[in-house]
BALOBA-1460 file (C-alpha; in Angstrom, 3 decimals):
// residues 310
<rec num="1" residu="x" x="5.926" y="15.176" z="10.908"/>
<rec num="2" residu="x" x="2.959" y="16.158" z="8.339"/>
<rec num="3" residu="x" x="3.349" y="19.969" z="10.268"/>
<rec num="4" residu="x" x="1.718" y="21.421" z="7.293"/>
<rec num="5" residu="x" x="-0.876" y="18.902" z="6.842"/>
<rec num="6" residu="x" x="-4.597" y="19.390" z="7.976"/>
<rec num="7" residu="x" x="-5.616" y="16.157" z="9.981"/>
<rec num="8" residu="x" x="-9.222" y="15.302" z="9.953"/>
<rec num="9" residu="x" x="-11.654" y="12.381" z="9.929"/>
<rec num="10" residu="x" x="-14.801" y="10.935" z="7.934"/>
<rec num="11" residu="x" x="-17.264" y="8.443" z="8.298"/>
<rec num="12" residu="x" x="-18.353" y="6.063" z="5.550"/>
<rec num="13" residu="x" x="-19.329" y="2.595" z="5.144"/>
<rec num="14" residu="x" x="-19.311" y="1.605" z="9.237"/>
<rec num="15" residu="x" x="-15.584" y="2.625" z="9.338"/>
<rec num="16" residu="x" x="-13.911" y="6.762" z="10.239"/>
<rec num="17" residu="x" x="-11.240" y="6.943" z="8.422"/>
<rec num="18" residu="x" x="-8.881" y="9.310" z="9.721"/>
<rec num="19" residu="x" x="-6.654" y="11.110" z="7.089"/>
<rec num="20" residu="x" x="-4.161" y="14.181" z="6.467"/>
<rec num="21" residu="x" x="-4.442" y="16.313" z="3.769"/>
<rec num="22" residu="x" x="-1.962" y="19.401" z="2.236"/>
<rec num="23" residu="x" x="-0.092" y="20.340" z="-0.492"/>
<rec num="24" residu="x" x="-1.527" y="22.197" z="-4.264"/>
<rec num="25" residu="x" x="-2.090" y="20.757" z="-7.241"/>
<rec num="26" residu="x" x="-3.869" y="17.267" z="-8.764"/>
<rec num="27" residu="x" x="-5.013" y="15.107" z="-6.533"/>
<rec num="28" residu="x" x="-2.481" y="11.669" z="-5.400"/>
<rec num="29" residu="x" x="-3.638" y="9.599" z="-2.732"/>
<rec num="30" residu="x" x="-1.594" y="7.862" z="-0.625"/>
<rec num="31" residu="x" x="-1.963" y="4.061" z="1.044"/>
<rec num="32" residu="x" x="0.164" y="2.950" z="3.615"/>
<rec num="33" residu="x" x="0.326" y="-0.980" z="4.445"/>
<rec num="34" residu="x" x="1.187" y="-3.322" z="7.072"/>
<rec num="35" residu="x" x="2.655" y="-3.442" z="9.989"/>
<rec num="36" residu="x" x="2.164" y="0.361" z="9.796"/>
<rec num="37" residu="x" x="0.251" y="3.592" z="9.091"/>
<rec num="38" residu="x" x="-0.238" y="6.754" z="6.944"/>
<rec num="39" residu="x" x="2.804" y="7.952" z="8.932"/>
<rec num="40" residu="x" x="4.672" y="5.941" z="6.458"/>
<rec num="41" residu="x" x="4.432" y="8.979" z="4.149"/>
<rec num="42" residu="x" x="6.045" y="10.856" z="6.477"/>
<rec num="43" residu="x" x="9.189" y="11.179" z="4.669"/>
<rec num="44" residu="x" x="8.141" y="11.872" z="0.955"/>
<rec num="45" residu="x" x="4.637" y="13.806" z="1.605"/>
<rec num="46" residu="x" x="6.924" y="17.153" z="2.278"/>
<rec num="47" residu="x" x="8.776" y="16.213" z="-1.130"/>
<rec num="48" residu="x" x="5.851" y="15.910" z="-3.221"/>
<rec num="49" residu="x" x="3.158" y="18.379" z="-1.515"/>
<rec num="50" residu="x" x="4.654" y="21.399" z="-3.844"/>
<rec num="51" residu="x" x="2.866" y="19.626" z="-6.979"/>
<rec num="52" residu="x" x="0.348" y="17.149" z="-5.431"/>
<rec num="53" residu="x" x="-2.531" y="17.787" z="-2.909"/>
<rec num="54" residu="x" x="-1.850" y="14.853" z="-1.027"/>
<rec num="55" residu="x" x="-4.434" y="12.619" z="0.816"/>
<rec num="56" residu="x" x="-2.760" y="10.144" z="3.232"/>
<rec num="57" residu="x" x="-5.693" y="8.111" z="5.691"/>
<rec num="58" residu="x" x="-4.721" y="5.185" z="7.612"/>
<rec num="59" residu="x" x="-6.824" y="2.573" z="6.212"/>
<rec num="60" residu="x" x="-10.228" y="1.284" z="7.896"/>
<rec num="61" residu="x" x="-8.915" y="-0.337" z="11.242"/>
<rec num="62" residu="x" x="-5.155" y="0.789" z="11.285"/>
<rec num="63" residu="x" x="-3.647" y="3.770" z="12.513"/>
<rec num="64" residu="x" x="-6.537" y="6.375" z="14.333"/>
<rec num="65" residu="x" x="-8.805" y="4.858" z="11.991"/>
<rec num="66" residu="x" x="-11.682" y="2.999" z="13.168"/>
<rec num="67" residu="x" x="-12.938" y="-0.196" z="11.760"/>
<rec num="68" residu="x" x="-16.298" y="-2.212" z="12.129"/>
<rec num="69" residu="x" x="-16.279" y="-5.569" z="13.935"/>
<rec num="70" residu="x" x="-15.280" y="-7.810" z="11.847"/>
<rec num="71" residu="x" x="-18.172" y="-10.240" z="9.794"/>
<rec num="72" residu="x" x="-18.046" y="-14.300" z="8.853"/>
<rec num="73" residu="x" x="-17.156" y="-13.682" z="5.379"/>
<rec num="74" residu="x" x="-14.668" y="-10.951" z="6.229"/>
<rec num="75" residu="x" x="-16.140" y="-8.462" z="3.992"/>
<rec num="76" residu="x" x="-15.849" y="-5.733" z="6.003"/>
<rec num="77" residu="x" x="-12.063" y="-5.568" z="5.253"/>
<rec num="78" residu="x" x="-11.923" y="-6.796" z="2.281"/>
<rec num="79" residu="x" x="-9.632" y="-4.980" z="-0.475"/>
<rec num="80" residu="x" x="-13.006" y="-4.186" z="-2.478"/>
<rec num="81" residu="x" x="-14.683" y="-2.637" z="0.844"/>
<rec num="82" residu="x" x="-12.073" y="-0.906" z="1.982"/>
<rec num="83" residu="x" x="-11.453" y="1.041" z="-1.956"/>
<rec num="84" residu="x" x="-15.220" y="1.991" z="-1.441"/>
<rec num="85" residu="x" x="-13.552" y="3.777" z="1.804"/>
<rec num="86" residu="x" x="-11.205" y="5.515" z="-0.590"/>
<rec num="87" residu="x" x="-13.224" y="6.541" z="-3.219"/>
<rec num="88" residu="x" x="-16.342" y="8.001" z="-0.765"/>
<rec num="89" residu="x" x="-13.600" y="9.775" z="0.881"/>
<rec num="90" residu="x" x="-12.100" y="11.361" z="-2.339"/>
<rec num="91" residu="x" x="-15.421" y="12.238" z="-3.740"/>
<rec num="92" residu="x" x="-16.209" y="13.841" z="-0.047"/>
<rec num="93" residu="x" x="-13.358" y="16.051" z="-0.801"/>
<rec num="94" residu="x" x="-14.354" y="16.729" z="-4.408"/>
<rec num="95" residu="x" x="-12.016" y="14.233" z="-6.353"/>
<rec num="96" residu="x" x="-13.821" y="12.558" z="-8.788"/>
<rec num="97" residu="x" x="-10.731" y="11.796" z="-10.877"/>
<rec num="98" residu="x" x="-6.824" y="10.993" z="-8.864"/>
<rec num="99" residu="x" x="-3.458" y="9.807" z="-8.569"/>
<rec num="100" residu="x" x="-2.823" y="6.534" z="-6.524"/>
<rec num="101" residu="x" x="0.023" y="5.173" z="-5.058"/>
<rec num="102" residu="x" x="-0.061" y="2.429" z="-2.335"/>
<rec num="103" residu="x" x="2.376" y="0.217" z="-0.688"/>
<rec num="104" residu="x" x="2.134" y="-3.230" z="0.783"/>
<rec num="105" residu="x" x="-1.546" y="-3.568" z="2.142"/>
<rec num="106" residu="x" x="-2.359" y="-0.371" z="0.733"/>
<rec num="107" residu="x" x="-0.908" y="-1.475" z="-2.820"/>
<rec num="108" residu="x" x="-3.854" y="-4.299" z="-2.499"/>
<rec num="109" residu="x" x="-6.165" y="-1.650" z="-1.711"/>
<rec num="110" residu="x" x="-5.007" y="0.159" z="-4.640"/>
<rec num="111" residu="x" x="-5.181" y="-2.170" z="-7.652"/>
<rec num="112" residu="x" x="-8.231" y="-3.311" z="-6.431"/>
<rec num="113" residu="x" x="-9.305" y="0.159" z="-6.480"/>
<rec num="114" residu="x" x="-8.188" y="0.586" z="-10.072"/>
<rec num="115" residu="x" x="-9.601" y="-2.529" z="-11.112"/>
<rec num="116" residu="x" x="-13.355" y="-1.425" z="-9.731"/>
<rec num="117" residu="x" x="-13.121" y="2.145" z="-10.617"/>
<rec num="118" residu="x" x="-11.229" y="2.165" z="-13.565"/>
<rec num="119" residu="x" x="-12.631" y="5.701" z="-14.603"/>
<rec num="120" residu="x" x="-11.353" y="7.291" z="-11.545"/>
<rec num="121" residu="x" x="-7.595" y="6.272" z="-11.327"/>
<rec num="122" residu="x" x="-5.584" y="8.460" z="-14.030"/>
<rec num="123" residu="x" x="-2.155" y="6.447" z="-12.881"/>
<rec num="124" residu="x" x="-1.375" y="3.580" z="-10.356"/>
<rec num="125" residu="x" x="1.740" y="2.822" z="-8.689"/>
<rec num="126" residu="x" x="1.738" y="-0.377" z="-6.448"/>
<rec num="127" residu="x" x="4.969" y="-0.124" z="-4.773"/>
<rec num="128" residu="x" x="7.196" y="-3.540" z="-4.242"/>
<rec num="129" residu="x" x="3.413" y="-5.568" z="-4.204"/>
<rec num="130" residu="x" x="1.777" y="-7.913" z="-6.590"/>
<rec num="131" residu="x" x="-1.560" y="-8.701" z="-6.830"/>
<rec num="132" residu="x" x="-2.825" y="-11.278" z="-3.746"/>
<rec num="133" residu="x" x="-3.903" y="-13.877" z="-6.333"/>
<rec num="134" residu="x" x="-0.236" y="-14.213" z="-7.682"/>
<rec num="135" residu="x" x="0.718" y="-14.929" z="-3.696"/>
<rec num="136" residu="x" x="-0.982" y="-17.321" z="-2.833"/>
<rec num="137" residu="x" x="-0.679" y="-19.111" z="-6.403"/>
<rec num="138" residu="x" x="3.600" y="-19.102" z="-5.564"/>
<rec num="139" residu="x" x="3.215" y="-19.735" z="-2.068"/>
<rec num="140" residu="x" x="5.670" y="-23.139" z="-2.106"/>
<rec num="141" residu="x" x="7.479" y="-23.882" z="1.294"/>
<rec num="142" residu="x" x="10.110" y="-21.253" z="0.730"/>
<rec num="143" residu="x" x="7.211" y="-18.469" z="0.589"/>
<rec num="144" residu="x" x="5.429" y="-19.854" z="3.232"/>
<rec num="145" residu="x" x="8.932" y="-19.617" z="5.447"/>
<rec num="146" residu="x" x="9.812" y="-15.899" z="4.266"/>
<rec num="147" residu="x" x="6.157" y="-14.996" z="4.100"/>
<rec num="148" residu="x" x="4.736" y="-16.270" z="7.262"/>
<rec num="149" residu="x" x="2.394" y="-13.387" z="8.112"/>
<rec num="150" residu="x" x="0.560" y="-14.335" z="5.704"/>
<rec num="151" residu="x" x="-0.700" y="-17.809" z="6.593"/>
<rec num="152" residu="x" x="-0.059" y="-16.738" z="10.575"/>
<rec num="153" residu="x" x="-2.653" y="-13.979" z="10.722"/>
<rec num="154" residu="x" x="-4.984" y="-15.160" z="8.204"/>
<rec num="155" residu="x" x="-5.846" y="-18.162" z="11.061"/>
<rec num="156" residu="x" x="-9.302" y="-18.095" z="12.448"/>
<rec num="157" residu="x" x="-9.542" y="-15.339" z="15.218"/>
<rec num="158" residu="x" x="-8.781" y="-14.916" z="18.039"/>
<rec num="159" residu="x" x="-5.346" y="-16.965" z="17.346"/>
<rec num="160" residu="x" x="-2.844" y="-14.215" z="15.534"/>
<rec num="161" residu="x" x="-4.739" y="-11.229" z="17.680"/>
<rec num="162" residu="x" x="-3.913" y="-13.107" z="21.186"/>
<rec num="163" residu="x" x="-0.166" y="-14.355" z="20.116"/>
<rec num="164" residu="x" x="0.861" y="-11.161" z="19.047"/>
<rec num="165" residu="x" x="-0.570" y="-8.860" z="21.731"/>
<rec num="166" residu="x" x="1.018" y="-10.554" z="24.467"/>
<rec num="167" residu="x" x="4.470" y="-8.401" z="22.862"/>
<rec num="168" residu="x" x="3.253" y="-6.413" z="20.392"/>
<rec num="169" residu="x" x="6.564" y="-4.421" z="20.106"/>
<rec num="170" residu="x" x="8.581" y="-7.292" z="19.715"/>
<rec num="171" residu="x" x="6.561" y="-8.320" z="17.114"/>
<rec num="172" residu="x" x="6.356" y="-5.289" z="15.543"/>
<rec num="173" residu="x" x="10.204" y="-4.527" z="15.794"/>
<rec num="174" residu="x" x="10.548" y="-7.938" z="14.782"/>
<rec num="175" residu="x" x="8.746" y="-7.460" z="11.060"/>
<rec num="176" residu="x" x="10.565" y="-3.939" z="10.469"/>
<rec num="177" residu="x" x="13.871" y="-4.779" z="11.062"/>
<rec num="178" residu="x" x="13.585" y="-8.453" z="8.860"/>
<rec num="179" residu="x" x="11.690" y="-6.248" z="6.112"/>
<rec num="180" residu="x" x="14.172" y="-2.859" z="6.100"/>
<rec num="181" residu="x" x="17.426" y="-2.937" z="4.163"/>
<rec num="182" residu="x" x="20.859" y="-3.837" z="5.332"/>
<rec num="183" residu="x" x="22.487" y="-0.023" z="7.208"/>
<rec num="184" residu="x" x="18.815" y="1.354" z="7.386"/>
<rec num="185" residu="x" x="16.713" y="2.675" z="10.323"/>
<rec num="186" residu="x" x="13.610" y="3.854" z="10.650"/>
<rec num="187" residu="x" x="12.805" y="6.819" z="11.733"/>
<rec num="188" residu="x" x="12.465" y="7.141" z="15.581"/>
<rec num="189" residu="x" x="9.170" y="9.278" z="15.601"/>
<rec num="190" residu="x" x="7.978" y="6.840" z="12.695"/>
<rec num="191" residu="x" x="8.091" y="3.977" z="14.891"/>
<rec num="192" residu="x" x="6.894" y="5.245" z="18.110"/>
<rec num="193" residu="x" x="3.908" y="6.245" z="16.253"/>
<rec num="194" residu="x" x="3.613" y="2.563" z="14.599"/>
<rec num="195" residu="x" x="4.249" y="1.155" z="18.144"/>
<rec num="196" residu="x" x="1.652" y="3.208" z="19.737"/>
<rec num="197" residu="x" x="-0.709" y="1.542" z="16.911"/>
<rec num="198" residu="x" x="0.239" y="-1.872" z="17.080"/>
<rec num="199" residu="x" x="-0.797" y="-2.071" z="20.697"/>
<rec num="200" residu="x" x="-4.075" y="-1.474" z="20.234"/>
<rec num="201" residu="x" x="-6.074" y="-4.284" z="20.518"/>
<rec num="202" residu="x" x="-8.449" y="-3.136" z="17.881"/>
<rec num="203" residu="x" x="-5.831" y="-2.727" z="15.485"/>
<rec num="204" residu="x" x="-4.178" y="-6.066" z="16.238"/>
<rec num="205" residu="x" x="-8.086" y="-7.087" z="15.198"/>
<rec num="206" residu="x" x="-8.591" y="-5.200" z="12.026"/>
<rec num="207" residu="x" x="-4.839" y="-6.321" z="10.837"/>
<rec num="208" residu="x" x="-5.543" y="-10.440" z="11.213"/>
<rec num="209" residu="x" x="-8.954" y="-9.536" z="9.403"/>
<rec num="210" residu="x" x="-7.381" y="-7.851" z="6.161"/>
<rec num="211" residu="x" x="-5.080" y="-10.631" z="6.144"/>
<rec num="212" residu="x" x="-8.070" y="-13.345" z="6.716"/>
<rec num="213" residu="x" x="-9.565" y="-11.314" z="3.637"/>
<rec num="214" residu="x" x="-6.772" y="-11.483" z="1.960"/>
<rec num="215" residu="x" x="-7.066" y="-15.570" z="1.940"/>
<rec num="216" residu="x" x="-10.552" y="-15.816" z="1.019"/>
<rec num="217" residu="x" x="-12.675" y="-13.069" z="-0.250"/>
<rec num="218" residu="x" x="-9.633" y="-10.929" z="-1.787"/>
<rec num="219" residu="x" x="-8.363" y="-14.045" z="-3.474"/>
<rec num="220" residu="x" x="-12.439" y="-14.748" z="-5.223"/>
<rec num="221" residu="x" x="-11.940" y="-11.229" z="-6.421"/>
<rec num="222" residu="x" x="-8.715" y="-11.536" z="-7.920"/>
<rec num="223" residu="x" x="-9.934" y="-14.751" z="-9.511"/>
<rec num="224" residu="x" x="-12.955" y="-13.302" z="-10.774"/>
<rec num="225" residu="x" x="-10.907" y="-10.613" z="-12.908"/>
<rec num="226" residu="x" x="-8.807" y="-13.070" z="-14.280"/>
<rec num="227" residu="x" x="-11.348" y="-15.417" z="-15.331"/>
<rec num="228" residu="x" x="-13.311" y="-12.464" z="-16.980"/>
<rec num="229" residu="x" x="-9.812" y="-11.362" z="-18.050"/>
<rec num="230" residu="x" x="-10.311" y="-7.718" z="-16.844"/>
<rec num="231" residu="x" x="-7.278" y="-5.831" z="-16.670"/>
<rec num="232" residu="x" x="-5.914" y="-1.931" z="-15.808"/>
<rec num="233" residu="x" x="-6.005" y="0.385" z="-18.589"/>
<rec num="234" residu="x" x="-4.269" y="3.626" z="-16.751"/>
<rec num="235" residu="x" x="-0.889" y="3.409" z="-16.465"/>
<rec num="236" residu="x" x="0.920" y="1.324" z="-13.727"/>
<rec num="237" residu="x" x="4.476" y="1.912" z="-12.122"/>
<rec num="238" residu="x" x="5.640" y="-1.006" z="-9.940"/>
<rec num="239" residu="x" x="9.412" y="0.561" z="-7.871"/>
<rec num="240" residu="x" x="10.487" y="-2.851" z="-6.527"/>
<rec num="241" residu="x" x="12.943" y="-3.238" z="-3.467"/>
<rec num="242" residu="x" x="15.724" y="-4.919" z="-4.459"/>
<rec num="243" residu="x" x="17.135" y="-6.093" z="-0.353"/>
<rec num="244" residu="x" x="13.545" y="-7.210" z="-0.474"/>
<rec num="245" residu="x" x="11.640" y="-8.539" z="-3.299"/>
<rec num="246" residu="x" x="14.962" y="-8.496" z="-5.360"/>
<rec num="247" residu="x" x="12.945" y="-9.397" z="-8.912"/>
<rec num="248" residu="x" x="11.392" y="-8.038" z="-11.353"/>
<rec num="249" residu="x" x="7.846" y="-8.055" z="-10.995"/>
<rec num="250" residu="x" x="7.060" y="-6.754" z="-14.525"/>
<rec num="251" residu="x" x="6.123" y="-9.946" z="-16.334"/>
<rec num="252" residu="x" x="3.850" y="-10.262" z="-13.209"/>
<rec num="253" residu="x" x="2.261" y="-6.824" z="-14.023"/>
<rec num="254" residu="x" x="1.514" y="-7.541" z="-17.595"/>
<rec num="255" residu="x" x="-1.011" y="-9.761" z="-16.951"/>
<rec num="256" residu="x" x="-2.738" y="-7.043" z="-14.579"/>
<rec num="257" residu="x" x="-2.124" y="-4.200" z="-16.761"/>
<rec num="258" residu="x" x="-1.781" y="-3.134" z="-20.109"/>
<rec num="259" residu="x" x="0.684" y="-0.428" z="-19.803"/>
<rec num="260" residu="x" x="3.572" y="-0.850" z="-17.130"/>
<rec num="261" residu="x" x="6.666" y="0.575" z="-16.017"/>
<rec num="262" residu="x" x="8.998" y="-1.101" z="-13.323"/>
<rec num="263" residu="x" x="11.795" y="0.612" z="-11.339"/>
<rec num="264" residu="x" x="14.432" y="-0.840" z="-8.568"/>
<rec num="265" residu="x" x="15.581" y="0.594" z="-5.626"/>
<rec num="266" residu="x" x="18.491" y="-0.833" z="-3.646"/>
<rec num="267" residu="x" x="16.616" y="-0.638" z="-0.423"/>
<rec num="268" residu="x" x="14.592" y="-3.082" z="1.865"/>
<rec num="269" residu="x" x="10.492" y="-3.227" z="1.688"/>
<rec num="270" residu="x" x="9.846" y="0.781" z="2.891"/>
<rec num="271" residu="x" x="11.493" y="2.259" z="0.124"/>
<rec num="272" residu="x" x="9.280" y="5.513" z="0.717"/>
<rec num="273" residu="x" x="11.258" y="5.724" z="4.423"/>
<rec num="274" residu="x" x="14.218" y="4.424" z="3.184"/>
<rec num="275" residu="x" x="14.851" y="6.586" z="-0.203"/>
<rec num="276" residu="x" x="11.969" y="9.029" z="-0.083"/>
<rec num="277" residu="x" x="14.378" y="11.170" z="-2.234"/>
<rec num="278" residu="x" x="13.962" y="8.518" z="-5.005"/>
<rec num="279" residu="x" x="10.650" y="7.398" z="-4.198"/>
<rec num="280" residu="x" x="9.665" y="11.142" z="-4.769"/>
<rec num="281" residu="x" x="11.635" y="11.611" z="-7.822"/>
<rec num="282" residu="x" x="10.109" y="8.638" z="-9.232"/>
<rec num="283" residu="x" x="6.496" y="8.982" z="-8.541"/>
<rec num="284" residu="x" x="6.585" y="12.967" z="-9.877"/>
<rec num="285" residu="x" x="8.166" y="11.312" z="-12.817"/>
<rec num="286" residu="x" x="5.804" y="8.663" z="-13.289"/>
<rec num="287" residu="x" x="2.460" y="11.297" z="-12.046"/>
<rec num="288" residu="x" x="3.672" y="14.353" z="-13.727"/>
<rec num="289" residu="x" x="5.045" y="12.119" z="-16.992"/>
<rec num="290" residu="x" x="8.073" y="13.974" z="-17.116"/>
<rec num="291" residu="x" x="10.815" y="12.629" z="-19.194"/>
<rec num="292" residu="x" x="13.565" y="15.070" z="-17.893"/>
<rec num="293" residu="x" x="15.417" y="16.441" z="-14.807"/>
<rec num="294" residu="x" x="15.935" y="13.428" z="-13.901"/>
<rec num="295" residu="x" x="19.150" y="13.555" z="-11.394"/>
<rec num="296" residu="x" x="22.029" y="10.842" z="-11.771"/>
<rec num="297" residu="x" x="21.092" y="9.199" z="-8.725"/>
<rec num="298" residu="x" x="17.706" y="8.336" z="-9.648"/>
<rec num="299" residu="x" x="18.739" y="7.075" z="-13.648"/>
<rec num="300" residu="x" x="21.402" y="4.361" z="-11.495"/>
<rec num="301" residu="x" x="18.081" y="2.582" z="-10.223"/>
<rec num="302" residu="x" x="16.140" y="2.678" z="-13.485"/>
<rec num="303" residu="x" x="15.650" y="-0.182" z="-15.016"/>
<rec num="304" residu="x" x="12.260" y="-1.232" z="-16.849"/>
<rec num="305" residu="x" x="10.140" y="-0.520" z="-19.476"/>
<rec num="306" residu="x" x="6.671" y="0.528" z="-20.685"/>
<rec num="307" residu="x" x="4.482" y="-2.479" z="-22.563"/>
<rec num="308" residu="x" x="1.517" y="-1.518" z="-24.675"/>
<rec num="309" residu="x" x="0.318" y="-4.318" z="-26.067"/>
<rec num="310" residu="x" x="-2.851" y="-6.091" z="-25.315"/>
């Protein structure tokens, strides 16, 4: 995996993030999210490094990365904090102006990104994620069942870190195979290299913290925007999974963004592992704005539109 990419590391903000980098052409960073790592790229980054200079870290805590210990008001890994990682780290390697995709964790990272530094994201896509705020504001019983990471590792530490890491790989293993689509697999290498992560008590540590953010200093963030009524002005693509999320989340979108495309997959939640053919396809589409060559495959799982109203 990533045999052409360079791998290196970089210090910023109490946190070394470590990243890969390869490829030619504009820039498109690339955010994994949870339970995993950048190695969740693995699959597409050799599809899309012909026409992108791909950046792919593992964000602040996860993966080799290292994170701070965490603080009261779990600012250190909050969304907003860990985009400041991102963009020191892009302007380190001379990218003042990128592409961004993220999924899961990473797609948090990346709106919030876009919403702070609207000047530096030329095009978004949050892959099958909505913003936290929009969570938390539909989490009814139902949610809380299907979703119960969320309120299990957002509990005050050391609760989530100690449950969890005495069998980390059954937890782990647990949360890929109820999130990946019916016949899929993972693969092998993939996993080994999420397992190897996930036993880390560190990143057990810096995991519970982004979700503790995620239920109290994300969500005044979020809340903040919408009360000011800020929204994304670059364009935003939103693939959804449809073994997964299996909705539409543009009406969602719209009130994040004012310029939106949606697309399903018929996969489970790691549609870049699952289809990186057609996650590839779709994000040079969406980067690249290309409106042909387009193979039959990819127009079966269109479906969406592009609003540009206000």
């Amino acid at each position: 995996m990533f045999s052409s990419f360079k791998q290196s590391s970089f210090k910023v903000n109490n946190a070394i993030i470590n990243y890969r980098i390869g490829g030619k052409g504009p820039p498109l960073l690339l955010l994994h999210g949870y339970p995993q790592c950048h190695v969740h790229w693995h699959a597409v980054a050799p599809l899309l490094k012909s026409e992108f200079t791909l950046i792919i870290p593992d964000l602040r805590g996860y993966g080799d990365s290292i994170g701070p210990e965490p603080d009261p008001e779990h600012q250190h890994y909050s969304k907003r904090t860990m985009a400041k990682d991102m963009v020191a780290l892009m302007t380190e390697l001379g990218h003042e102006h990128f592409f961004l995709a993220g999924h899961d964790r990473g797609a948090r990272v990346a709106y919030r990104l876009t919403l702070d530094y609207q000047d530096k994201v030329k095009r978004l896509a949050s892959i099958d994620t909505i913003p936290t705020a929009e969570v938390w504001a539909a989490m009814d019983m139902n949610a809380a069942l299907d979703a119960f990471h969320w309120p299990f590792l957002a509990q005050p530490a050391p609760l989530p870190e100690k449950l969890i890491g005495a069998d980390p790989d059954y937890f782990l293993m647990y949360l890929l195979n109820r999130w990946m689509g019916k016949n899929n697999t993972l693969a092998d290498a993939a996993v080994c290299e999420y397992q190897r992560h996930f036993r880390k008590p560190s990143v057990l540590q810096a995991m519970a913290e982004d979700y503790r953010a995620g239920a109290t200093i994300d969500l005044v963030h979020d809340k903040q925007d919408i009360e000011q009524g800020k929204k994304i002005t670059c364009p935003v693509f939103v693939p959804y999974a449809k073994q997964y999320t299996g909705t539409s989340l543009l009406k969602i979108w719209e009130k994040w963004a004012l310029d939106v495309t949606e697309l399903c997959v018929d996969c489970g939640h790691f549609i870049a592992e699952e289809e990186p053919e057609i996650c590839a396809q779709a994000l040079k589409r969406f980067f690249l704005d290309k409106k042909a060559g387009i193979s039959p495959a990819f127009q079966n799982y269109t479906r969406g539109r592009r609003n540009n109203s206000v």
